[in-house]
DRENVEXKE-731794 format. One record per atom (N, C-alpha, C, O, CB): residue number from 0; x, y, z. Coordinates in pm, whole numbers, plus 50000, padded with zeros to 5 digits. Glycine has a CB too. Layout:
<site NUM <X Y Z>>
...
This chain:
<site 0 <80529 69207 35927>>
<site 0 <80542 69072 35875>>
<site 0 <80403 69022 35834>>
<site 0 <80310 69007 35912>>
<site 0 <80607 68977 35980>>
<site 1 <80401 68999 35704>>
<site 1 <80273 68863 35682>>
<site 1 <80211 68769 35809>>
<site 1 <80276 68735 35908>>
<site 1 <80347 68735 35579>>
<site 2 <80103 68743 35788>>
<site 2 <79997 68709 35909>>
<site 2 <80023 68526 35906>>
<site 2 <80027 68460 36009>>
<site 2 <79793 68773 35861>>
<site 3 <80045 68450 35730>>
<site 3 <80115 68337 35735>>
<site 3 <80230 68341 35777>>
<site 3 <80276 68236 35822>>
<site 3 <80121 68284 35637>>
<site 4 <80314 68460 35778>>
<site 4 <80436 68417 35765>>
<site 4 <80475 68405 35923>>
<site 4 <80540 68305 35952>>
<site 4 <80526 68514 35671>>
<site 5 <80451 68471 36002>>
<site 5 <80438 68521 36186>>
<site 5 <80369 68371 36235>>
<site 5 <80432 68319 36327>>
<site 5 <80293 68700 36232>>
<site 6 <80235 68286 36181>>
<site 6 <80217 68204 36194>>
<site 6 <80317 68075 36212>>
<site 6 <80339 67995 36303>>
<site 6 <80152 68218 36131>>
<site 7 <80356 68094 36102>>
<site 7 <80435 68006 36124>>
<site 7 <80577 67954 36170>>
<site 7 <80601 67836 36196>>
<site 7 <80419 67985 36062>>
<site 8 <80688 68078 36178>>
<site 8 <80794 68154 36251>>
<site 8 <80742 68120 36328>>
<site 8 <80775 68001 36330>>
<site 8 <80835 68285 36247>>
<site 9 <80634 68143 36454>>
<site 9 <80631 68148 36579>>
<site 9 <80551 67982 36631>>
<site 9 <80525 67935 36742>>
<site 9 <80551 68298 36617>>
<site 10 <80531 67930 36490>>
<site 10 <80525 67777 36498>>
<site 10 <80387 67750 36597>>
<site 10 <80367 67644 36655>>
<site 10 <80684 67707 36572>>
<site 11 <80276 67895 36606>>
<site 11 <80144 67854 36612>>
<site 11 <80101 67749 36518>>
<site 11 <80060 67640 36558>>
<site 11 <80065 67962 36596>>
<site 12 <80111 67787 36363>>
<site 12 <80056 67678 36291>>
<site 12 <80222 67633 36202>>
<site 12 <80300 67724 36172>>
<site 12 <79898 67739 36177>>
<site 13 <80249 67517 36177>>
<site 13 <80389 67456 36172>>
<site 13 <80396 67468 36047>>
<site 13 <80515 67458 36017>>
<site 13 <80421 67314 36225>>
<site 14 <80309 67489 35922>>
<site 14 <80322 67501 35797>>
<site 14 <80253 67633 35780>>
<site 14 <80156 67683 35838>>
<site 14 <80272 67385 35720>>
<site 15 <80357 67691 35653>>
<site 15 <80321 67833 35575>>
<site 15 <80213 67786 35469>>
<site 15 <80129 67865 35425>>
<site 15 <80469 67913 35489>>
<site 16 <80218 67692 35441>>
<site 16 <80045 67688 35334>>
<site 16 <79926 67611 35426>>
<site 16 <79816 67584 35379>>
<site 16 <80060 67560 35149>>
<site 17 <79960 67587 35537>>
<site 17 <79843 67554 35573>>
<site 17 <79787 67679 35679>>
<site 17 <79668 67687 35710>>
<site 17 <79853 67408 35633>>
<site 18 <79886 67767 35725>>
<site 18 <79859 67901 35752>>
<site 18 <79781 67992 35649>>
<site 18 <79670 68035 35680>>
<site 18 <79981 67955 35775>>
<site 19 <79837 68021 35528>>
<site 19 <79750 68092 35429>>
<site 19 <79618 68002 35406>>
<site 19 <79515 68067 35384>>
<site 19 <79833 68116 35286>>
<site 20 <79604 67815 35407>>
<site 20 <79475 67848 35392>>
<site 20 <79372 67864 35516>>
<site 20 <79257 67903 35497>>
<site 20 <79432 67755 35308>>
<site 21 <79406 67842 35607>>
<site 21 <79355 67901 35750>>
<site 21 <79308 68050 35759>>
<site 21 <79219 68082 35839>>
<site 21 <79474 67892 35854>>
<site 22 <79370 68144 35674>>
<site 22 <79375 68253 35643>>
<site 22 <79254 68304 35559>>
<site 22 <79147 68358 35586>>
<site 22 <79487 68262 35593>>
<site 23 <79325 68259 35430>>
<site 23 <79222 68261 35323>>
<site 23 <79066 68208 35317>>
<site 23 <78970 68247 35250>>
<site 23 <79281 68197 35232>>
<site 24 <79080 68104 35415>>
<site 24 <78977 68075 35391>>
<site 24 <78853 68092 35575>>
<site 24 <78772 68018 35631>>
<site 24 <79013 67921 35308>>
<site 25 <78916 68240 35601>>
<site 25 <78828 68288 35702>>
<site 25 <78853 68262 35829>>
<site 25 <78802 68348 35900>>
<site 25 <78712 68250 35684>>
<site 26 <78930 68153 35909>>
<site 26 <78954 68129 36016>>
<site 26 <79007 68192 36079>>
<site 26 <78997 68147 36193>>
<site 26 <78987 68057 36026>>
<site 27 <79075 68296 36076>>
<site 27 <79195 68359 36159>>
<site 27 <79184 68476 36156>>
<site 27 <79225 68506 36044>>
<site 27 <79328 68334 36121>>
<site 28 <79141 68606 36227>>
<site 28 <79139 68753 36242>>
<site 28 <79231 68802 36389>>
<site 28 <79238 68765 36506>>
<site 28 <78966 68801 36251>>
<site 29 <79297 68910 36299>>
<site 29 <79331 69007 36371>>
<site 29 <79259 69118 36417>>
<site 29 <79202 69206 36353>>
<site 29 <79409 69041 36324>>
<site 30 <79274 69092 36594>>
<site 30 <79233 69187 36651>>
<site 30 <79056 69227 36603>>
<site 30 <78998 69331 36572>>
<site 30 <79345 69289 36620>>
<site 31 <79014 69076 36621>>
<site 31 <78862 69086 36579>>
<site 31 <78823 69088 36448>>
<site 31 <78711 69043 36425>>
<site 31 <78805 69197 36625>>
<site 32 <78882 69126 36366>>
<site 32 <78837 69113 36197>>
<site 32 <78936 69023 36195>>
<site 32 <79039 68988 36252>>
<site 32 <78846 69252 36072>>
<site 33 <78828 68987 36059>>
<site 33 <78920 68904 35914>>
<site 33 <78996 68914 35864>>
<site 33 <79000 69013 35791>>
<site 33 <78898 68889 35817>>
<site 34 <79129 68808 35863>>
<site 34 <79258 68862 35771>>
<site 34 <79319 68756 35667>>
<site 34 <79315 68634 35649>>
<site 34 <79389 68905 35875>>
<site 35 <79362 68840 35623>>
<site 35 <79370 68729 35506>>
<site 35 <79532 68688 35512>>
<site 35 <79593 68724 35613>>
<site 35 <79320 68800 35334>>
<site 36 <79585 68633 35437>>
<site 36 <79734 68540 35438>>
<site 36 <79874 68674 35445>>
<site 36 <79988 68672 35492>>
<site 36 <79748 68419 35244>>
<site 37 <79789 68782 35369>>
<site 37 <79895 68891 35370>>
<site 37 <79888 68977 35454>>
<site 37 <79988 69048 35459>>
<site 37 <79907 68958 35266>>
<site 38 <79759 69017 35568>>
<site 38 <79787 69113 35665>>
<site 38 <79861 69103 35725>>
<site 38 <79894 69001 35786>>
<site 38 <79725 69142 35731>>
<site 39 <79931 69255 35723>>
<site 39 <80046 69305 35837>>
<site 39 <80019 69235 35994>>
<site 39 <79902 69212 36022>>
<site 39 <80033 69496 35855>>
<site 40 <80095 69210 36065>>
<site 40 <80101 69209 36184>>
<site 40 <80175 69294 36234>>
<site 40 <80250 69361 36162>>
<site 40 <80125 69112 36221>>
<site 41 <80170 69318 36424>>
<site 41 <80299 69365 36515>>
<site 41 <80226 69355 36618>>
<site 41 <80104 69335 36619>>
<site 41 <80379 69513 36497>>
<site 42 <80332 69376 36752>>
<site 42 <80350 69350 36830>>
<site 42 <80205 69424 36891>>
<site 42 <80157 69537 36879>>
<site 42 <80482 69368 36854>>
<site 43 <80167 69314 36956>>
<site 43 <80030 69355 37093>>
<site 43 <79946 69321 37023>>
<site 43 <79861 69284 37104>>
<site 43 <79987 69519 37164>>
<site 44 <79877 69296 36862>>
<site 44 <79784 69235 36814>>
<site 44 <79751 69098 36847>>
<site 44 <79832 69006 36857>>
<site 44 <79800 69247 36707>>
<site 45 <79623 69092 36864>>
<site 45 <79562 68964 36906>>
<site 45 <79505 68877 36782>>
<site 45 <79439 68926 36690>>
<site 45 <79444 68997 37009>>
<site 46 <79534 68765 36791>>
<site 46 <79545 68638 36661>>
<site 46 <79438 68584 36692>>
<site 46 <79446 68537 36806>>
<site 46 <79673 68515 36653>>
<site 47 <79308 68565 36630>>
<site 47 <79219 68455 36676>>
<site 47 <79217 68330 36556>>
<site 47 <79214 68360 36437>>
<site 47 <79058 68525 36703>>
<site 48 <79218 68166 36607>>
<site 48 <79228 68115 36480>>
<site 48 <79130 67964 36538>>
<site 48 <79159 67877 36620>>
<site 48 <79415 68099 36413>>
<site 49 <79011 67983 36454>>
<site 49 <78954 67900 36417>>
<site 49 <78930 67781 36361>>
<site 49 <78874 67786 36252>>
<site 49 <78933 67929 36397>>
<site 50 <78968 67625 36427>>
<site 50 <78953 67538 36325>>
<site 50 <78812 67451 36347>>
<site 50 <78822 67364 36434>>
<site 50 <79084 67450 36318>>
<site 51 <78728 67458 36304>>
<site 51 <78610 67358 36372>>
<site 51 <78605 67430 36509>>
<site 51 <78652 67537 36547>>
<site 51 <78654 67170 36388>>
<site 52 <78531 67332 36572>>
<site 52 <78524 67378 36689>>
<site 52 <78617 67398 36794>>
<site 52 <78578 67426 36907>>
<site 52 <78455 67326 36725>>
<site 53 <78720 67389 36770>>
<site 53 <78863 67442 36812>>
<site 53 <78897 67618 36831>>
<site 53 <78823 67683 36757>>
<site 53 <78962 67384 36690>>
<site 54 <78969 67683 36892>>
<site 54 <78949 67797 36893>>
<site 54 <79058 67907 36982>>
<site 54 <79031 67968 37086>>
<site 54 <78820 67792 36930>>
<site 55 <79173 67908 36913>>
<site 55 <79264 67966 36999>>
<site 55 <79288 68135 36976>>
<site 55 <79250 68192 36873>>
<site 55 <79396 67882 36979>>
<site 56 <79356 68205 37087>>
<site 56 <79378 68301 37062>>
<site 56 <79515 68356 37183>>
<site 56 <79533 68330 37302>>
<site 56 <79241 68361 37051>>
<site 57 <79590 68439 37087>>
<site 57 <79681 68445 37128>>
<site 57 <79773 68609 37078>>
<site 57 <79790 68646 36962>>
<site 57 <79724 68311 37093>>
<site 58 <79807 68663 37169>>
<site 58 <79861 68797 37142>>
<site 58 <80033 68807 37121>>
<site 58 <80116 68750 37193>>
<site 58 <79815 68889 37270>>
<site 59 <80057 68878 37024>>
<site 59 <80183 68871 36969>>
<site 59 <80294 68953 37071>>
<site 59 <80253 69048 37138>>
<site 59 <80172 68934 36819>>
<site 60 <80389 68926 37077>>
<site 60 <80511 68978 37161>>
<site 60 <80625 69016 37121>>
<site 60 <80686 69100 37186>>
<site 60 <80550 68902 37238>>
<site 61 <80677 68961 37006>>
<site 61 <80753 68976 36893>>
<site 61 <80675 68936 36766>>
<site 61 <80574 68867 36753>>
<site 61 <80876 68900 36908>>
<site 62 <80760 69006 36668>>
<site 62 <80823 68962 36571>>
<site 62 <80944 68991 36502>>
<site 62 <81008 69094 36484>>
<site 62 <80761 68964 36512>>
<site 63 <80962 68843 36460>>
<site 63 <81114 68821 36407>>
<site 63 <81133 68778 36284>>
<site 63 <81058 68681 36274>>
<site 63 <81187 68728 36479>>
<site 64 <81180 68790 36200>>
<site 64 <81247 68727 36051>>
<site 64 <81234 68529 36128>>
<site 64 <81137 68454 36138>>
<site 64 <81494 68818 36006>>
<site 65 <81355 68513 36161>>
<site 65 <81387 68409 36215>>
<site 65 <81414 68371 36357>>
<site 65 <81452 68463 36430>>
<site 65 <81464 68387 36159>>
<site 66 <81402 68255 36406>>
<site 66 <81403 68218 36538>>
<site 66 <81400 68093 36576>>
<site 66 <81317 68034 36506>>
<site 66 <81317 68268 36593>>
<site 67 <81457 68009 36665>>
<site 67 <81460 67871 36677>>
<site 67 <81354 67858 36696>>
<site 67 <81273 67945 36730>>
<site 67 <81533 67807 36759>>
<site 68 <81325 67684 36666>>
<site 68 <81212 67633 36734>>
<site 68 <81213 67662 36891>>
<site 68 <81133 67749 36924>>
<site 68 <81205 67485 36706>>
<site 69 <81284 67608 36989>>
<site 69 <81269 67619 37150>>
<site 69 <81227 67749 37190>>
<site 69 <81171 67775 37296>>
<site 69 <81402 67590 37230>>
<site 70 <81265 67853 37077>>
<site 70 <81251 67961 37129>>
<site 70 <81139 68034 37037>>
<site 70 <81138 68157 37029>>
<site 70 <81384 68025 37144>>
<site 71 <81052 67960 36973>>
<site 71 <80929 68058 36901>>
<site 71 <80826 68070 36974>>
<site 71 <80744 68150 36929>>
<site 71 <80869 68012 36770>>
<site 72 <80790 68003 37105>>
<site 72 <80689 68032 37192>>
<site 72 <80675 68149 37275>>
<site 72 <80573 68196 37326>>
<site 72 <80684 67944 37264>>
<site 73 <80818 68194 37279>>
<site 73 <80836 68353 37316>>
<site 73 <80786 68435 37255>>
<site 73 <80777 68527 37335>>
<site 73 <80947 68404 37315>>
<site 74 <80727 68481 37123>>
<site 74 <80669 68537 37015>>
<site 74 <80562 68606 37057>>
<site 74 <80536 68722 37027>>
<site 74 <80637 68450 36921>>
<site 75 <80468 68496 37160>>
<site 75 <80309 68496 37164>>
<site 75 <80297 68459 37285>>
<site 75 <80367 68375 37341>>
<site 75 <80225 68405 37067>>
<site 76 <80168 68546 37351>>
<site 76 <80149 68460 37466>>
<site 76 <79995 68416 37474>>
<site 76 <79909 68495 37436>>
<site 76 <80196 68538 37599>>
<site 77 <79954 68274 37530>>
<site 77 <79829 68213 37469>>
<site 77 <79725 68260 37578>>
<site 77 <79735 68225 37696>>
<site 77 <79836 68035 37446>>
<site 78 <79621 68343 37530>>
<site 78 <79513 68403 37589>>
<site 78 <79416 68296 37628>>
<site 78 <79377 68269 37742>>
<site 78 <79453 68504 37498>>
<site 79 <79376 68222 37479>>
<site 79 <79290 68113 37514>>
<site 79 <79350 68034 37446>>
<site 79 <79440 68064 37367>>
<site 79 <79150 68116 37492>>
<site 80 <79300 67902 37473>>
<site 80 <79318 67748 37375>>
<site 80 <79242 67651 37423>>
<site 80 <79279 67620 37536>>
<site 80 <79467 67675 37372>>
<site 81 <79119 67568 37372>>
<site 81 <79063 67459 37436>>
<site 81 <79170 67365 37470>>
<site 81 <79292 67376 37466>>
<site 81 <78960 67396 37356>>
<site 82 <79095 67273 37502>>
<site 82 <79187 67173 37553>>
<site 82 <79239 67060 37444>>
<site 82 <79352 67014 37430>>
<site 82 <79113 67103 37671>>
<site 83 <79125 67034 37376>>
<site 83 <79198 66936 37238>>
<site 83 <79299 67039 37162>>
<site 83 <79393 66986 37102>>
<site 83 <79059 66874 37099>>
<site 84 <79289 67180 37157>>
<site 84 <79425 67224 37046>>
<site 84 <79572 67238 37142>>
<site 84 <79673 67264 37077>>
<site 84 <79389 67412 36956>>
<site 85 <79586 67224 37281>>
<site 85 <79652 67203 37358>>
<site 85 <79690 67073 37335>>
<site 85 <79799 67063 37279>>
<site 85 <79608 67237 37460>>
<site 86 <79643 66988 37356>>
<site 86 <79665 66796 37326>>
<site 86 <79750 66809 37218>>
<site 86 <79868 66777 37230>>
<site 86 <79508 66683 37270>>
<site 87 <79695 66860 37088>>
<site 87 <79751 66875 36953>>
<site 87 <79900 66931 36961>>
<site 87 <79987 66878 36892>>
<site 87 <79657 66972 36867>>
<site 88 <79933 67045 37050>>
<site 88 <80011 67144 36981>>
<site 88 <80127 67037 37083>>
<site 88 <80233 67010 37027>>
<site 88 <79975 67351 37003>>
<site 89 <80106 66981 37225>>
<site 89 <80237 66934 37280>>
<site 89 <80295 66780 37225>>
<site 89 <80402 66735 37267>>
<site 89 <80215 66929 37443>>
């Protein structure tokens, strides 16, 4: 699956264009490098995503085409997250 598209299915980031530009424009590597809006993902890769000084990271568990909201947090499980992108995300 696309690296926007897993983004946002699993409702880390809640929009598919604000995922690609998160992407595109350098914030977000897999598994330590840089990826851009179209890298592949799967399962056990680690997501790092950068906004400002914000800084989460989180390893994949699935992926799915589709999936409820209640249930897209199953996807990923969160390695790190400061505390303001925690505030944000509940």
């Amino acid at each position: 699956m696309r690296l926007d598209k897993y983004l946002k299915v699993s409702r880390i980031i809640k929009r598919r264009t604000v995922a690609k530009e998160a992407c595109d424009g350098g914030r977000v590597s897999i598994n330590g490098k840089p990826a851009k809006a179209g890298a592949e993902v799967k399962e056990n890769d680690i997501i790092e995503i950068r906004f400002g000084a914000r800084l989460g990271r989180y390893q994949i568990t699935d992926v799915r085409e589709v999936v409820r909201k209640e249930n897209a947090a199953e996807m990923y499980r969160v390695l790190e997250e400061d505390a303001e992108t925690l505030r944000e995300r509940s």
